[in-house]
BAFI-3210 file (N, C-alpha, C; in Angstrom, 3 decimals, decimal comma, padded with zeros to 6 digits):
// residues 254
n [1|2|3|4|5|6|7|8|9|10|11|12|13|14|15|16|17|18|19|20|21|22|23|24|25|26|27|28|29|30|31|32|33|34|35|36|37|38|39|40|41|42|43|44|45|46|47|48|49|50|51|52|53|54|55|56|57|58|59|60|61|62|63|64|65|66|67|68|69|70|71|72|73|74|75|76|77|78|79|80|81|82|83|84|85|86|87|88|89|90|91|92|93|94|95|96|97|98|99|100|101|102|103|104|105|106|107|108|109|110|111|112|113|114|115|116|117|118|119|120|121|122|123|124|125|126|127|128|129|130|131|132|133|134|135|136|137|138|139|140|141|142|143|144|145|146|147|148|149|150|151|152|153|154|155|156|157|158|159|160|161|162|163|164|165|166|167|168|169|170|171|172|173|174|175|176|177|178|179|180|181|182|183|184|185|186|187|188|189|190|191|192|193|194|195|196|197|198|199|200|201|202|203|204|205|206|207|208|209|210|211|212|213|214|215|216|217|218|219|220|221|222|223|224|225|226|227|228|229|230|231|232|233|234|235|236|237|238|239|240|241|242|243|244|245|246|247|248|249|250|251|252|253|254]
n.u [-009,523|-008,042|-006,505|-006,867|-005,330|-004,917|-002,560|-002,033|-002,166|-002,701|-001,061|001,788|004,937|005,828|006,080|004,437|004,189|006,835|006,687|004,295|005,214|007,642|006,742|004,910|006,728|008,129|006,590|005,913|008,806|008,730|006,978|004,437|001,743|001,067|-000,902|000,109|-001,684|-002,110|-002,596|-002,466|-002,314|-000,129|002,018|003,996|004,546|003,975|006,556|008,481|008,540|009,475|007,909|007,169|005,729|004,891|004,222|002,021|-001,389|-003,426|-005,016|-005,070|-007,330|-009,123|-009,994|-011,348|-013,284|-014,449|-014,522|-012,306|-012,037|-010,598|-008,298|-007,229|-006,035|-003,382|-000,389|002,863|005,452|009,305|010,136|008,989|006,247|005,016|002,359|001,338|-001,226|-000,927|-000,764|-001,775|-001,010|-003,787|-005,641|-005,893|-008,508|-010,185|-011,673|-013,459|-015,323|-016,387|-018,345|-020,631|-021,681|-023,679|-023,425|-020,738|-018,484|-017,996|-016,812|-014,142|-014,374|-016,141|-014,679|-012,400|-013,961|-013,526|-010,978|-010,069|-009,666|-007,350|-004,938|-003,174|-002,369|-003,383|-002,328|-002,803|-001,649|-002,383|-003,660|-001,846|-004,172|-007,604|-009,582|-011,748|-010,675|-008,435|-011,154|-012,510|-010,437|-010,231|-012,790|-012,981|-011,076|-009,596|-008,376|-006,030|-003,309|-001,185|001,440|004,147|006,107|009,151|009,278|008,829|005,792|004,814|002,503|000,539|-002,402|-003,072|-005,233|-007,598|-007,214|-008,299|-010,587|-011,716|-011,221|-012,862|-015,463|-015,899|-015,881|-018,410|-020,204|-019,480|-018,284|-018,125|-015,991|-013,784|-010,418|-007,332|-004,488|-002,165|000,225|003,096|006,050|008,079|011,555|013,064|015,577|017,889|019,999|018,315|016,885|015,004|014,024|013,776|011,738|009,308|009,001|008,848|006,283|004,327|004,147|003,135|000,983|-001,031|-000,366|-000,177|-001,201|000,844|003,172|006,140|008,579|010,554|011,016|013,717|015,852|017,625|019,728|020,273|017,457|016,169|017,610|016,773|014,162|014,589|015,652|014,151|013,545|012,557|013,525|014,442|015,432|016,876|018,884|019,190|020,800|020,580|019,629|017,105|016,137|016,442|014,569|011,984|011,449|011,097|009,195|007,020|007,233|006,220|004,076|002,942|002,901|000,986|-001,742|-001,792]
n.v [016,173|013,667|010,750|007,501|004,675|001,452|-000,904|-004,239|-007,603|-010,765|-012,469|-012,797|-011,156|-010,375|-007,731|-005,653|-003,616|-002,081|-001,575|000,124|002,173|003,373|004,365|006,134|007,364|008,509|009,954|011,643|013,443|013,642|015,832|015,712|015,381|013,376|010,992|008,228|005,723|003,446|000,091|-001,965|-004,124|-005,089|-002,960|-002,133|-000,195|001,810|002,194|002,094|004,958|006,391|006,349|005,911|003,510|002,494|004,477|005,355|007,017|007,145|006,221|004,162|002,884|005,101|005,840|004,147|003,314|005,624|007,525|009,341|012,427|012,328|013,776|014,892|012,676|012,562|012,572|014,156|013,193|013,089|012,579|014,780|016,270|014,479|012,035|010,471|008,407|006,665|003,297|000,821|-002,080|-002,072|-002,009|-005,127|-005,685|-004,992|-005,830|-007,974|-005,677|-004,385|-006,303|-006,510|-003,771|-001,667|-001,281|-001,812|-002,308|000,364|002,142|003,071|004,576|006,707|007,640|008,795|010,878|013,579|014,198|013,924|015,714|016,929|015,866|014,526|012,131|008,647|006,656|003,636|000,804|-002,831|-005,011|-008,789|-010,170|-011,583|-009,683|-008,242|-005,676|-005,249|-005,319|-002,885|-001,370|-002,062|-000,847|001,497|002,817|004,088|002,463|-000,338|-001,670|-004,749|-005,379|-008,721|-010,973|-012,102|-015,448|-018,769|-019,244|-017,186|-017,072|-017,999|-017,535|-015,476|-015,448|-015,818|-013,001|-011,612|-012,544|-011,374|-008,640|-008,133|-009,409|-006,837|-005,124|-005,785|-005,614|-003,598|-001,472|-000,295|001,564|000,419|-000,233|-002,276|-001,197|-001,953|-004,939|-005,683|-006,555|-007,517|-007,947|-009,062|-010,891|-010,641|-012,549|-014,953|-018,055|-018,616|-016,353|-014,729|-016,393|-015,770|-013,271|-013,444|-015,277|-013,721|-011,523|-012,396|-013,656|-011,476|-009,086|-005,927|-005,346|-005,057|-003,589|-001,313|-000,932|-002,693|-003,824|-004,453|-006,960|-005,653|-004,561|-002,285|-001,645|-003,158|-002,635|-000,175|000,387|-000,698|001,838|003,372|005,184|006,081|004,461|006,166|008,254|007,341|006,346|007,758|006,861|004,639|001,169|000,610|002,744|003,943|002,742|002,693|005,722|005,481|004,099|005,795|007,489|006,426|005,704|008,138|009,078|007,051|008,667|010,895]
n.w [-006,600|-004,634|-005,633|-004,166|-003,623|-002,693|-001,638|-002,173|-001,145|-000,130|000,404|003,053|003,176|000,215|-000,580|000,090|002,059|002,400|-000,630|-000,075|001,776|000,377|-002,376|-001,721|-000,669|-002,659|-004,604|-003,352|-002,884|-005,550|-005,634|-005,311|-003,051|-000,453|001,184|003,353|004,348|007,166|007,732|008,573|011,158|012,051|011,551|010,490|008,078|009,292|011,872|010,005|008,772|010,990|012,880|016,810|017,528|019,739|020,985|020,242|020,515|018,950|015,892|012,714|013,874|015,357|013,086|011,264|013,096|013,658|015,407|015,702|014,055|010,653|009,935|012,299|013,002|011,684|010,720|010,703|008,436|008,101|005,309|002,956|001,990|002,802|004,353|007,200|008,165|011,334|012,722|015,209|017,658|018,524|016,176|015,699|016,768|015,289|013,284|014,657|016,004|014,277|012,670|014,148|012,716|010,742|007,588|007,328|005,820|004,472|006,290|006,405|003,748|004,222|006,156|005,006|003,312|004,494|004,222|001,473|-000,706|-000,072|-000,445|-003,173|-003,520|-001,755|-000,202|000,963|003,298|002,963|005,152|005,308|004,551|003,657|004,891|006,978|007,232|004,818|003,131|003,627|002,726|000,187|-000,920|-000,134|-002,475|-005,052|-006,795|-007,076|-006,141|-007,194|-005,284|-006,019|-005,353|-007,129|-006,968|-006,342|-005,337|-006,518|-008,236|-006,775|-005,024|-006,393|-007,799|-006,153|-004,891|-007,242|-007,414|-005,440|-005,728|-008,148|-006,482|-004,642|-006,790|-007,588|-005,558|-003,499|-005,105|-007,687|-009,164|-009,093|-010,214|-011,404|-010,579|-011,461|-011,940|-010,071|-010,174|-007,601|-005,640|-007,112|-008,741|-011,152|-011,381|-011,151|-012,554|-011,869|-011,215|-013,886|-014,904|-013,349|-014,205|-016,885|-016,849|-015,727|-017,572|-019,081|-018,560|-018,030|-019,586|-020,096|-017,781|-016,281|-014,523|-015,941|-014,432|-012,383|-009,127|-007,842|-005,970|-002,952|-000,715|000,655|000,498|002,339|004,660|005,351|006,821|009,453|010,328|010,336|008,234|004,446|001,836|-000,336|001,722|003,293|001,544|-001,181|-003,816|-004,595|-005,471|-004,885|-004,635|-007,294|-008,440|-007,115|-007,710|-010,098|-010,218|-008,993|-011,039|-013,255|-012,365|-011,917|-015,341|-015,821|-014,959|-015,728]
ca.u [-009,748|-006,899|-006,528|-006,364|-004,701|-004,945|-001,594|-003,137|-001,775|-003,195|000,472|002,435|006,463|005,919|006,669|003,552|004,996|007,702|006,166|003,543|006,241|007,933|006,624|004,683|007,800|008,726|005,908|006,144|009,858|008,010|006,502|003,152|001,170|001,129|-001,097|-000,009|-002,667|-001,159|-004,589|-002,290|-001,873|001,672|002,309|005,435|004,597|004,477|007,667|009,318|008,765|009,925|006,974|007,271|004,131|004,392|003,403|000,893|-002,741|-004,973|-004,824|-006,200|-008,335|-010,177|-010,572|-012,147|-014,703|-015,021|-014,102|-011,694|-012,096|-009,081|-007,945|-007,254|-005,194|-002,521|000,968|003,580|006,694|010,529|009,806|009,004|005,081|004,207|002,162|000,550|-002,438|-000,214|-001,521|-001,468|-001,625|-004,881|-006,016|-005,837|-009,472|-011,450|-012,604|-014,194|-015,895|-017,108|-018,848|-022,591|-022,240|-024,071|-022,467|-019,436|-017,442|-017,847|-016,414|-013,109|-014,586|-016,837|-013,662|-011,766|-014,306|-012,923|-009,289|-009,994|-009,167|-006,105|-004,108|-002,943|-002,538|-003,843|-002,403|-003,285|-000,819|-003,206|-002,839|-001,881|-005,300|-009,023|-010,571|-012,649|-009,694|-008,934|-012,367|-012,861|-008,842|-010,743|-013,907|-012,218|-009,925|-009,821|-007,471|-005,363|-002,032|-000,734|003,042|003,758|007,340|009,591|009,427|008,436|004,479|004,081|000,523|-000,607|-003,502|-003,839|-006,518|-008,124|-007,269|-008,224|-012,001|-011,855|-011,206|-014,071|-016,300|-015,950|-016,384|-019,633|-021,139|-019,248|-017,442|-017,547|-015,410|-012,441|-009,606|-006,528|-003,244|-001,248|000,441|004,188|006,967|009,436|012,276|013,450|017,602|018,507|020,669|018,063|016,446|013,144|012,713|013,398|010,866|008,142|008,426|008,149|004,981|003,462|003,749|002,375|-000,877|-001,300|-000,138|-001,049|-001,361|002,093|004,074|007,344|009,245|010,701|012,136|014,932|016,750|018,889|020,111|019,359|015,946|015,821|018,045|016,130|013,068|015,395|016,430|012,845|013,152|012,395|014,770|014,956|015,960|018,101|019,892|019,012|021,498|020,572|019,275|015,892|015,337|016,089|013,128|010,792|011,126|011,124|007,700|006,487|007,006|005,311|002,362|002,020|002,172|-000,540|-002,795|-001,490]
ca.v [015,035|013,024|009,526|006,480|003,514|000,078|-001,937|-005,494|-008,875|-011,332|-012,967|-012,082|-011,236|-009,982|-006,245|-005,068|-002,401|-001,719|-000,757|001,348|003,401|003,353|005,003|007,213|008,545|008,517|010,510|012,965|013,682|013,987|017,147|015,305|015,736|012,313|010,307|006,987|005,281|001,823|-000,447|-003,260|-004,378|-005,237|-001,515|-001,789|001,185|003,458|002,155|002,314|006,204|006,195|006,471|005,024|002,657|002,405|005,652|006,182|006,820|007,146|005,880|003,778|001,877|005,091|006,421|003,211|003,442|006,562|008,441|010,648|012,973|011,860|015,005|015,184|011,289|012,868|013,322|014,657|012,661|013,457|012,854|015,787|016,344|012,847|012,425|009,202|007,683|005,423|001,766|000,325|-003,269|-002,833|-002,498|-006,668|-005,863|-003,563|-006,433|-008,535|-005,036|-003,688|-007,411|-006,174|-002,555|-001,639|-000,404|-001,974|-002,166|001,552|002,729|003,408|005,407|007,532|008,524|009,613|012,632|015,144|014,714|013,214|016,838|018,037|014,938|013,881|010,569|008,438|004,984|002,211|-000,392|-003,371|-006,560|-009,834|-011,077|-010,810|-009,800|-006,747|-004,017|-005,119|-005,424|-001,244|-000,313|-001,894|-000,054|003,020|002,936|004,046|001,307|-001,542|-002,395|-005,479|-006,279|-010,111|-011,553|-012,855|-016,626|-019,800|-019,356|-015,974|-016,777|-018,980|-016,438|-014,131|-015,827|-015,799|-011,889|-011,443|-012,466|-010,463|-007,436|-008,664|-008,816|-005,684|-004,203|-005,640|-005,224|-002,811|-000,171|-000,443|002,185|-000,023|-000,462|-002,596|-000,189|-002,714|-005,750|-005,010|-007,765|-007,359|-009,084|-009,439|-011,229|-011,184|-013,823|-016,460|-018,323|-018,347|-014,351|-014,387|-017,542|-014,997|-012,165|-013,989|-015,978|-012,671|-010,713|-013,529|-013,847|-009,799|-008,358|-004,671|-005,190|-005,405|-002,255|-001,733|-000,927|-004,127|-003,826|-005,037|-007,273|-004,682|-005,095|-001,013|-001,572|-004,091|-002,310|001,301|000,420|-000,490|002,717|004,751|005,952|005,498|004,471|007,662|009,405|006,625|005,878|008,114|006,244|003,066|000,703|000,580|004,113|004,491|001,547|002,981|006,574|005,124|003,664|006,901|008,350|005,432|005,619|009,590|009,314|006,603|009,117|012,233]
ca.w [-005,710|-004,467|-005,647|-003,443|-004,179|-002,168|-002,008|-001,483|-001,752|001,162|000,491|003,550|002,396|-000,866|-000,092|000,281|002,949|001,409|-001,716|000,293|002,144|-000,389|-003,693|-001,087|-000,075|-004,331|-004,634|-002,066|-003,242|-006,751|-004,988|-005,033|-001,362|-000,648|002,644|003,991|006,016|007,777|007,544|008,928|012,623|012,288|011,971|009,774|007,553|010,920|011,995|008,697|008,594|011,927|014,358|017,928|017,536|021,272|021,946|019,111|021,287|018,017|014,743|012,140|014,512|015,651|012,135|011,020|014,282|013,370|016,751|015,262|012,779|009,666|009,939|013,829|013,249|010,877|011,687|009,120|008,196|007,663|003,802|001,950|000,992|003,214|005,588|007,925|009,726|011,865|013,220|016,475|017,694|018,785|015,279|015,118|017,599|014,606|012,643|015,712|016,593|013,008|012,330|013,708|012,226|009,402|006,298|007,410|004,614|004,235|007,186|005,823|002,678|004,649|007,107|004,316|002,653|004,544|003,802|000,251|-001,909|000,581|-001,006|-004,583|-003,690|-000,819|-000,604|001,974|003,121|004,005|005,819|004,600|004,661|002,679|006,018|006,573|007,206|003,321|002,124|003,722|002,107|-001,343|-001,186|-000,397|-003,117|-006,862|-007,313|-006,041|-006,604|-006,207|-005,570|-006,617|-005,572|-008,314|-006,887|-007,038|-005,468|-006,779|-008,779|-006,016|-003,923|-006,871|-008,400|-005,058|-004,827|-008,357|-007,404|-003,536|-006,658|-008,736|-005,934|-004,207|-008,038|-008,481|-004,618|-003,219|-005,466|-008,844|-009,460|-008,727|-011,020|-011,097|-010,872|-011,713|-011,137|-009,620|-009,266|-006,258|-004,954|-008,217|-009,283|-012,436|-011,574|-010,653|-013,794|-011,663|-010,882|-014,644|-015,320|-013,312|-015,163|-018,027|-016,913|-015,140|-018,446|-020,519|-018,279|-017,000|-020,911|-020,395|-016,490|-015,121|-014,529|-016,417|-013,323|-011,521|-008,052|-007,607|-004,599|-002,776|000,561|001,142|000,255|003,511|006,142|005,796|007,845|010,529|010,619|010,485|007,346|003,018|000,832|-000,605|003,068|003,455|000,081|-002,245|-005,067|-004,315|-006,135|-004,796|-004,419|-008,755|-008,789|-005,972|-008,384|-011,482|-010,409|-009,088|-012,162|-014,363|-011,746|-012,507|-016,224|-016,115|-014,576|-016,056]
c.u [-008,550|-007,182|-005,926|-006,338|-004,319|-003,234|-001,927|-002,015|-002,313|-001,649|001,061|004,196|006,363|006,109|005,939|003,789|005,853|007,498|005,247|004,731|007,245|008,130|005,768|005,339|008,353|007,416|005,713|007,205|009,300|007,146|004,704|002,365|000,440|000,269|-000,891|-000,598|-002,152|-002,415|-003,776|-001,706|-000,613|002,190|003,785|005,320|004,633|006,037|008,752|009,698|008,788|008,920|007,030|005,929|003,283|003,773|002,400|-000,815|-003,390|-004,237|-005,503|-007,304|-009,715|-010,589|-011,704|-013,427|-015,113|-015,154|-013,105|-012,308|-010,197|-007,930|-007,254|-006,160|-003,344|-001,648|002,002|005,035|008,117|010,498|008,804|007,219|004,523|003,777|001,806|-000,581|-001,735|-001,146|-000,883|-001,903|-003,145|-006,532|-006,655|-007,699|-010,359|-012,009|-013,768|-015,702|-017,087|-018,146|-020,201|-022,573|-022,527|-023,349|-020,993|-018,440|-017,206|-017,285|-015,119|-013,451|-015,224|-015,479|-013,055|-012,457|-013,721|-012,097|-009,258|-009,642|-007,843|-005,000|-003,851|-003,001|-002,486|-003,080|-002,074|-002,296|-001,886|-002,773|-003,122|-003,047|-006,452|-009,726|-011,227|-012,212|-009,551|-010,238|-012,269|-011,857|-009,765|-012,349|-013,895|-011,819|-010,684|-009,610|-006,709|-004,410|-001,461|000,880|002,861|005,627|007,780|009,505|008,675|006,302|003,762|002,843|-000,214|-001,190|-003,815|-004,542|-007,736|-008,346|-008,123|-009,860|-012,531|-012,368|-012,757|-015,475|-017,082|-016,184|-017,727|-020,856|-020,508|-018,519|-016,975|-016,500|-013,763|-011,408|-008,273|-005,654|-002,396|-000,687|002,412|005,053|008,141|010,357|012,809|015,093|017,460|019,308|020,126|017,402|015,042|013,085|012,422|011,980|009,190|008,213|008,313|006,643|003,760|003,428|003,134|001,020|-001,609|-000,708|-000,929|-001,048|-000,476|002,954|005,474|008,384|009,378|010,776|012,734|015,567|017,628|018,711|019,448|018,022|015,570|016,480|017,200|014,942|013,966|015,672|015,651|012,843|013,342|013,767|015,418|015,453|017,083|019,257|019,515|019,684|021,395|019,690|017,775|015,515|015,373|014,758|012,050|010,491|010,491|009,582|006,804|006,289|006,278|003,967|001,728|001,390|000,906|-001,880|-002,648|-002,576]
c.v [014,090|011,563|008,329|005,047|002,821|-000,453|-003,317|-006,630|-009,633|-012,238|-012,597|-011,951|-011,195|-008,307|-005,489|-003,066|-001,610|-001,404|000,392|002,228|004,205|004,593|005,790|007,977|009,222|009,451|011,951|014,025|014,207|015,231|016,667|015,125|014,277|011,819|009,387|006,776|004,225|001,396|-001,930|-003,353|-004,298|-003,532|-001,746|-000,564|002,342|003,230|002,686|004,042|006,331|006,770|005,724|004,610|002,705|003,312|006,395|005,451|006,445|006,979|005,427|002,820|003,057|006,107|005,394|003,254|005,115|007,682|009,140|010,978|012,473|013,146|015,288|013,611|011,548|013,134|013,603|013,577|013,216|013,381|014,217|015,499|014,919|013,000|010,640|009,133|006,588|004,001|001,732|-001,155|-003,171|-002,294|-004,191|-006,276|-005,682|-004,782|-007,333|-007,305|-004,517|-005,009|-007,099|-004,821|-002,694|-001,110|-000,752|-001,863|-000,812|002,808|003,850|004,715|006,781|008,156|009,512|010,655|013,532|015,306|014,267|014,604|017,467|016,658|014,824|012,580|010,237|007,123|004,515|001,089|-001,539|-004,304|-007,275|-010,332|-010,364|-010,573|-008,422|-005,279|-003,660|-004,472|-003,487|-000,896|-000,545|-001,028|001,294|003,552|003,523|003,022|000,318|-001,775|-003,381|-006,100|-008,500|-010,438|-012,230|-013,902|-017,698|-019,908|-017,999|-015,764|-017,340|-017,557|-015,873|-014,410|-015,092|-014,195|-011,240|-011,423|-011,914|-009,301|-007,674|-008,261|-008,248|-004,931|-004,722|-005,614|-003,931|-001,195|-000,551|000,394|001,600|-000,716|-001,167|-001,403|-000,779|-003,887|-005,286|-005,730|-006,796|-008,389|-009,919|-009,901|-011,666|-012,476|-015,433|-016,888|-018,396|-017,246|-014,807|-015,213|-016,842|-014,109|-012,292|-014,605|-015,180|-011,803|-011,256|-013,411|-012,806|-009,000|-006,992|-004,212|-004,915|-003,828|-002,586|-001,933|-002,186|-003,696|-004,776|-005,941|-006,262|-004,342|-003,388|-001,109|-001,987|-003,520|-000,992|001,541|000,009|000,607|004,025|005,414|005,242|005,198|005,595|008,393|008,298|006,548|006,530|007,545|005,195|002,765|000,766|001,714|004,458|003,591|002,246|004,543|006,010|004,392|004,350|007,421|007,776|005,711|006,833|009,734|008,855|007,206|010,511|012,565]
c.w [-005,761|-004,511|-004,827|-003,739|-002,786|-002,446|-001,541|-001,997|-000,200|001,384|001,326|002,519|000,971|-001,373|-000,446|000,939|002,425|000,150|-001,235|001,158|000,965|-002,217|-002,486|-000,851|-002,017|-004,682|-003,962|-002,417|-005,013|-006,687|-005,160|-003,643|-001,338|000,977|002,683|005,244|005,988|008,285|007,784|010,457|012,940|012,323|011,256|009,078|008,658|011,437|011,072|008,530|009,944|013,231|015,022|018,129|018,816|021,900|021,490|020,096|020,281|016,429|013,763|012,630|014,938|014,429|011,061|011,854|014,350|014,972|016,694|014,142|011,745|009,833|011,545|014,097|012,501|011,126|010,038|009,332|007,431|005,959|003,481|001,232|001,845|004,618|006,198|008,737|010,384|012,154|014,486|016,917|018,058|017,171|014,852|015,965|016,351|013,858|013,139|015,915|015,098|012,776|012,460|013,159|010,943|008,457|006,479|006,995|003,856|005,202|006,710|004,675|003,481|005,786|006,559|003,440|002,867|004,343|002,200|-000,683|-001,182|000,006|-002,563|-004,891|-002,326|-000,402|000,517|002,032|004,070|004,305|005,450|004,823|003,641|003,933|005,726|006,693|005,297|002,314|002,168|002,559|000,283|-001,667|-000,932|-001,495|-004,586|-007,618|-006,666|-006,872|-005,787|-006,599|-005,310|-007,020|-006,677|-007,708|-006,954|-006,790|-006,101|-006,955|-008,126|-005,009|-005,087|-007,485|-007,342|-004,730|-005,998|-008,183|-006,078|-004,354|-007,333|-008,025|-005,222|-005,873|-008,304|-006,969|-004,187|-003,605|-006,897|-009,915|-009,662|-009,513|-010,864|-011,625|-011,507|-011,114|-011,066|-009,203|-008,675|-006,057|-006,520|-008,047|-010,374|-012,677|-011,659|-012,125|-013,574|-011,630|-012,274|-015,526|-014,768|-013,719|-016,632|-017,879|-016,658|-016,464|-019,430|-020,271|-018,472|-018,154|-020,526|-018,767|-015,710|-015,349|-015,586|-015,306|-012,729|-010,346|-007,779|-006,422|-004,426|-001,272|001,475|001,593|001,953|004,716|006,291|006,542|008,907|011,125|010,932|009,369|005,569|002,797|000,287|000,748|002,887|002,629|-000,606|-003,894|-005,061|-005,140|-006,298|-004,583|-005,909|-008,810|-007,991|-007,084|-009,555|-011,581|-010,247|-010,318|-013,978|-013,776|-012,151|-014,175|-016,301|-015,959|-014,725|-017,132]
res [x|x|x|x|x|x|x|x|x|x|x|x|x|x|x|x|x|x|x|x|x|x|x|x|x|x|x|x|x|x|x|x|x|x|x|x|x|x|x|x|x|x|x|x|x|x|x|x|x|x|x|x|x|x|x|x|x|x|x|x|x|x|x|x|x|x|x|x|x|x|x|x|x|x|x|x|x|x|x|x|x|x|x|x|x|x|x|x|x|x|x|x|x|x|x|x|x|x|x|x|x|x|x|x|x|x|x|x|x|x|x|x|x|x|x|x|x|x|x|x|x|x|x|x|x|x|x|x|x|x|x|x|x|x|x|x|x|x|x|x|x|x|x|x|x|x|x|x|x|x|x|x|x|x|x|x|x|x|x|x|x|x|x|x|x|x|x|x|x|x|x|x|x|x|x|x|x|x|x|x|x|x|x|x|x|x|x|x|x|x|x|x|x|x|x|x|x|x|x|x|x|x|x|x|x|x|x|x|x|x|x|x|x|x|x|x|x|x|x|x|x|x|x|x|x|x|x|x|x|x|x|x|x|x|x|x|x|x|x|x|x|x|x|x|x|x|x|x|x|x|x|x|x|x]
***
């Protein structure tokens, strides 16, 4: 059974995306059979692996409403072992529409049975918000990881996230585990990144990945371009960090 992992932060600009394209693609390249579903309107993770959004008919709006089969939404990507459920703006509609269905918050889980053993790993890029695309990506999930910029508001929301986690584990899915917490957007040079990864390993002891990522200008032009870091840069800075977290995320679950 293939494990799915949440990337959550309701924080916009903390590289949410960019961590879910990301170590999906670091994963994939890891010869691991990897799905990215894009569970956010904005549709950056479809772009990023270079799908024309504009011309995507079906996606995660009608695997949520449940008018595709998951299996029938799937497209394969230039990375190696990766695949996608793209997004489309009219995703921003699905939470207006899901509001009188029953079981709501299970929509998402119940889409993914049938593709849940043809994967290794599943992972969800969701949107900056606690709304009800989230709430499904966390009651889906095994786990949730949440990236958590080196700067100055970093810990402001994750309290707030911290009890969204909480309680979806005690109504909706108690199965649900933190993956980790994951600073981004890291400079050695500044005296604040280093002032949050000191304050984030003081609170989150045990919780925080070793892996940093790094600032690195790669990291930021390769969705421009339709494709990972790894297609793009393989020697780059953020593609040794985007592995190097793949390969912390496997032992943890080896």
């Amino acid at each position: 059974m293939g494990k799915i992992i949440a990337i959550a932060n309701q924080k916009g600009g903390v590289g949410k995306t960019t961590t879910a394209v990301n170590l999906a693609a670091a994963l994939g390249v890891l010869e691991k059979k990897v799905l990215l579903i894009d569970a956010d309107p904005q549709a950056n993770a479809s772009s990023g692996l270079g799908v024309d959004i504009e011309s995507i008919e079906q996606g995660t709006y009608q695997l949520l409403e449940h008018s595709s089969k998951a299996s029938d939404l799937i497209i394969s990507t230039e990375t190696p072992n990766l695949d996608i459920i793209p997004a489309h703006i009219d995703l921003v509609a699905i939470e207006i529409e899901l509001v009188d269905i029953e079981n709501r918050e299970y929509m998402l889980r119940a889409a993914l049975e049938e593709i849940e053993d043809s994967y290794d790993y599943i992972i969800i890029d969701c949107a900056p918000s606690l709304g009800l695309l989230t709430l499904n990506a966390l009651t889906a999930s095994h786990s949730v990881l949440i990236p958590i910029q080196c700067e100055y508001f970093a810990l402001e929301g994750l309290g707030k996230l911290l009890n969204t986690i909480k309680s979806v584990q005690k109504y909706h899915n108690q199965n649900l585990d933190i993956e980790g917490l994951l600073l981004t957007m890291y400079d050695s040079r500044l005296r604040l990144s280093n002032q949050v990864v000191q304050e984030v390993n003081q609170h989150f002891e045990g919780l925080t990945f070793k892996t940093i990522i790094q600032r690195n200008v790669r990291l930021s032009e390769a969705p421009s371009y339709g494709e990972s870091i790894i297609n793009y840069d393989a020697s780059s800075k953020g593609s040794e960090n985007y592995l190097s977290l793949a390969n912390e995320l496997l032992t943890k679950n080896a």
